[in-house]
C-alpha positions in Angstrom: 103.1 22.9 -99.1 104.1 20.1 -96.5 105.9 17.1 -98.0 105.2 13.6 -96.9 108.1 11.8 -95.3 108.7 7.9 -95.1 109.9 7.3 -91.4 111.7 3.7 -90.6 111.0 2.6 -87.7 113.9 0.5 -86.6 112.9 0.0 -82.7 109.7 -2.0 -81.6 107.6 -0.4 -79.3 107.5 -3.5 -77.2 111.3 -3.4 -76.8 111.5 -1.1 -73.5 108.6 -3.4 -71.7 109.7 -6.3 -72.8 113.6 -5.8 -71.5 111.9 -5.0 -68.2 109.9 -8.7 -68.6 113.3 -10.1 -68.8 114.7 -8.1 -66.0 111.4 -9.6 -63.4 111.4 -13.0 -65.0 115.2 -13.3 -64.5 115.0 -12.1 -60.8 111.8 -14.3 -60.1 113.7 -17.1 -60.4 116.8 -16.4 -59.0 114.4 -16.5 -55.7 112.7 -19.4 -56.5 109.4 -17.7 -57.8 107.2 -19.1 -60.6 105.0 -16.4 -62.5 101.6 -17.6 -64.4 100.1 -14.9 -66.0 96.6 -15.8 -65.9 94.1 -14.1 -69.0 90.4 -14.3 -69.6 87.3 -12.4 -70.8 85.5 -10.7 -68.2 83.3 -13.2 -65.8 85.7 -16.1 -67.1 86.1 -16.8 -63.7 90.2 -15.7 -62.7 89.4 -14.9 -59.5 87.8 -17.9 -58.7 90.1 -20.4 -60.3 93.0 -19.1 -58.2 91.1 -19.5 -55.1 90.5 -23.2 -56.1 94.7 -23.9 -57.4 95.4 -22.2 -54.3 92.9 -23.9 -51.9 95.5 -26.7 -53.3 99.2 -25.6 -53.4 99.7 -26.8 -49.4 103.3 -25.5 -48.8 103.7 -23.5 -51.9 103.5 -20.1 -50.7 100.9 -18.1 -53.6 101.0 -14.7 -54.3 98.4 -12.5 -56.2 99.0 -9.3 -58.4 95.4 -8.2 -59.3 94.7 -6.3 -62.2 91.7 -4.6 -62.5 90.3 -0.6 -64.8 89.1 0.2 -61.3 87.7 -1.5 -58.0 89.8 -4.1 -55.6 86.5 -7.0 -54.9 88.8 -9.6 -55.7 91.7 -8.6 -53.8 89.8 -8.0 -50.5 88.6 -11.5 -51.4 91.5 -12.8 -51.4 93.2 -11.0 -48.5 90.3 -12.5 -46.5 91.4 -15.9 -47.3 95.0 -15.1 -46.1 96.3 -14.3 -49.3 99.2 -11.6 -49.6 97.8 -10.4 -52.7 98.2 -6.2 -53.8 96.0 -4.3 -56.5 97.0 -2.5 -59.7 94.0 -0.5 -61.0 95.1 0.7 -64.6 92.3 3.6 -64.8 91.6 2.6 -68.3 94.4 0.6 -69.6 92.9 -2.9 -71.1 96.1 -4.9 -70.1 99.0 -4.7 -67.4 102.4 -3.9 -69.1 106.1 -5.0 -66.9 106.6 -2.1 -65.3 103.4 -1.5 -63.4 104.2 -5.4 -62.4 108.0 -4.7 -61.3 106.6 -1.7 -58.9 103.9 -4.6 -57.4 107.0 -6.9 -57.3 108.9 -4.6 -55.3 106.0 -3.8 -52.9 105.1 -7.6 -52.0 108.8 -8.7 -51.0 108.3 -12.2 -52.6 110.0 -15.3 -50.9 109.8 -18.5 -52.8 106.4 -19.7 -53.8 104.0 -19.0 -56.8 103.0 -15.5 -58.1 99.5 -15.2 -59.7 99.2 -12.3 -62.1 95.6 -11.9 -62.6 95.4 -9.8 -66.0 93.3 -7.3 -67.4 89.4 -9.2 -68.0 90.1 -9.2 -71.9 91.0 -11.3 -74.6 92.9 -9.2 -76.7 96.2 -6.9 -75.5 96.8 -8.9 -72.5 98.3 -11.8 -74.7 100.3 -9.2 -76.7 102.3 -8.5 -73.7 105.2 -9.9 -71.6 105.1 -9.0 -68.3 107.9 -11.2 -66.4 105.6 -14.9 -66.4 107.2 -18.1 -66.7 103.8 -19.2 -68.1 100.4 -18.4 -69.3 97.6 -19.3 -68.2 93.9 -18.6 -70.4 91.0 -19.0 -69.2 88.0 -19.4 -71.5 84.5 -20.9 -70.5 81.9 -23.0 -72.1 79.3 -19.8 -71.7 81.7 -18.1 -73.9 80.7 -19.9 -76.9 83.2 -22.8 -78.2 84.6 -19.8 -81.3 86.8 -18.0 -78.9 89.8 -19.7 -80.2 88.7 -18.0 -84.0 88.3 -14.5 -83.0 91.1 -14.8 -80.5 93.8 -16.4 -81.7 96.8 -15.0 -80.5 95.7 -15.6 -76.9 95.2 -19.0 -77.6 98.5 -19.0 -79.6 100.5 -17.8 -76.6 98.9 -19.8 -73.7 101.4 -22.4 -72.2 97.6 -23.9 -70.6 94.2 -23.6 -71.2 91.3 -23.6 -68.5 88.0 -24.5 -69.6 86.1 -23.4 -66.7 82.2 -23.6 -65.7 82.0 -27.3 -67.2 78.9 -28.4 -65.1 76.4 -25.9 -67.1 77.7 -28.0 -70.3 74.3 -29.5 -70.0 72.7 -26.1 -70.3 74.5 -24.7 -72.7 75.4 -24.5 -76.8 78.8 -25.6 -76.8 80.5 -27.9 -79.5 83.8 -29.0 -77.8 85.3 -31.0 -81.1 84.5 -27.4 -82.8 86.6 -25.8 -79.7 89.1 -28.2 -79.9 90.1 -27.9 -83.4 90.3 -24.2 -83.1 92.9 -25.0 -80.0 95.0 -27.2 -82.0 95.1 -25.4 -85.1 96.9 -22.8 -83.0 98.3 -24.2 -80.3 99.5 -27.7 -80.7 100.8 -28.4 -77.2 99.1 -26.8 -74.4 97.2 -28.8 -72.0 93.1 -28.0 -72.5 91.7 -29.0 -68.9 87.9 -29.2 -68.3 87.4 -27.4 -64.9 84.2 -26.3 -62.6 85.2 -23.7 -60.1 81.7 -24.3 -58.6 82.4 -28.4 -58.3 86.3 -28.4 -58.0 86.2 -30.6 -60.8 89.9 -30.6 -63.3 91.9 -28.5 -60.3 93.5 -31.2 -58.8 95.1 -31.7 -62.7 95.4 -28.2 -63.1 97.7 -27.9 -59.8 99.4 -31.0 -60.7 100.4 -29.3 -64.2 101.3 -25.9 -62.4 103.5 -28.0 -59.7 105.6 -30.1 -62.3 106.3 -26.2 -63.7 107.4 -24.8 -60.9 109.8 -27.7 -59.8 110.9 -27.2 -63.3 
């Protein structure tokens, strides 16, 4: 008859990807790179919000890591518009983890500039993860509904800024900000909650001014 046994764990089992987080966020800036991890639902619109910070970032040199389950749309859409930008398709995975981003690292040959890491389209495991950013950056959108920030809270928790994106259908649409807003701050007392349209470029010129002052920083 098998006996049960109590096992301590005594390691996490983020430990190994977060010492390699350290390792990429340490040698991004020693070359002058600043990392935004940038997380949203699916159809949040991360492709097309880096397209509009970019269309802005002048003689800041951007950089995309796209992270996708399968298909590269959004990196051929971006390497149309001149971006060096390289795909990581996970085959299943719901979130990139640091060492699939220090391979991608490797590959581009950064100079100085901004790397975009465009995460996994969920709302859940890419927050639980530190994969060598200097900042986060969530995404959520006024189609979404204005509860995200009650069934998602860690994502909201961890972001360091908070696009609210598609803000000209807020006409259209069911959304209580004030209700939105106090989920935010409940959890998150201190990130910046800017109202954007990627369809109006409304909100990006504050968006890049916010990502600028960071990376100078």
């Amino acid at each position: 008859m098998s006996e049960n046994k109590e096992i301590e764990v005594m390691q996490s089992v983020y430990d190994k990807n977060d010492e390699v987080a350290s390792k990429i966020n340490l040698s991004l800036t020693k070359r002058g790179i600043y990392a935004v991890n940038v997380m949203g639902s699916p159809g949040a619109g991360k492709t097309s919000t880096l397209i509009q910070i970019i269309k802005r970032l002048e003689s800041i040199t951007p950089y995309v890591i796209e992270g996708d389950i399968e298909s590269d749309f959004d990196t051929k859409t971006l390497l149309s518009l001149g971006v060096r930008t390289i795909q990581i398709n996970t085959g299943g995975a719901c979130h990139l983890d640091s060492p699939l981003i220090g391979k991608a690292v490797d590959d581009l040959n950064l100079e100085k500039g901004i790397l975009f890491i465009e995460n996994i389209g969920n709302l859940v495991c890419p927050a639980e993860f530190m994969i060598g950013e200097h900042a986060k950056m969530l995404i959520s959108t006024v189609t979404e509904g204005s509860d995200k920030p009650y069934k998602y809270p860690l994502a909201f928790e961890k972001a360091d800024i908070i696009i609210l994106n598609k803000c000209d259908l807020l006409p259209y649409v069911d959304f209580d900000e004030s209700f939105f807003m106090k989920g935010v701050r409940a959890l998150n007392k201190t990130a910046p909650v800017i109202k954007v349209s990627c369809k109006t470029g409304e909100g990006f010129d504050e968006v890049m001014l916010w990502i600028s002052e960071k990376a100078k920083s």
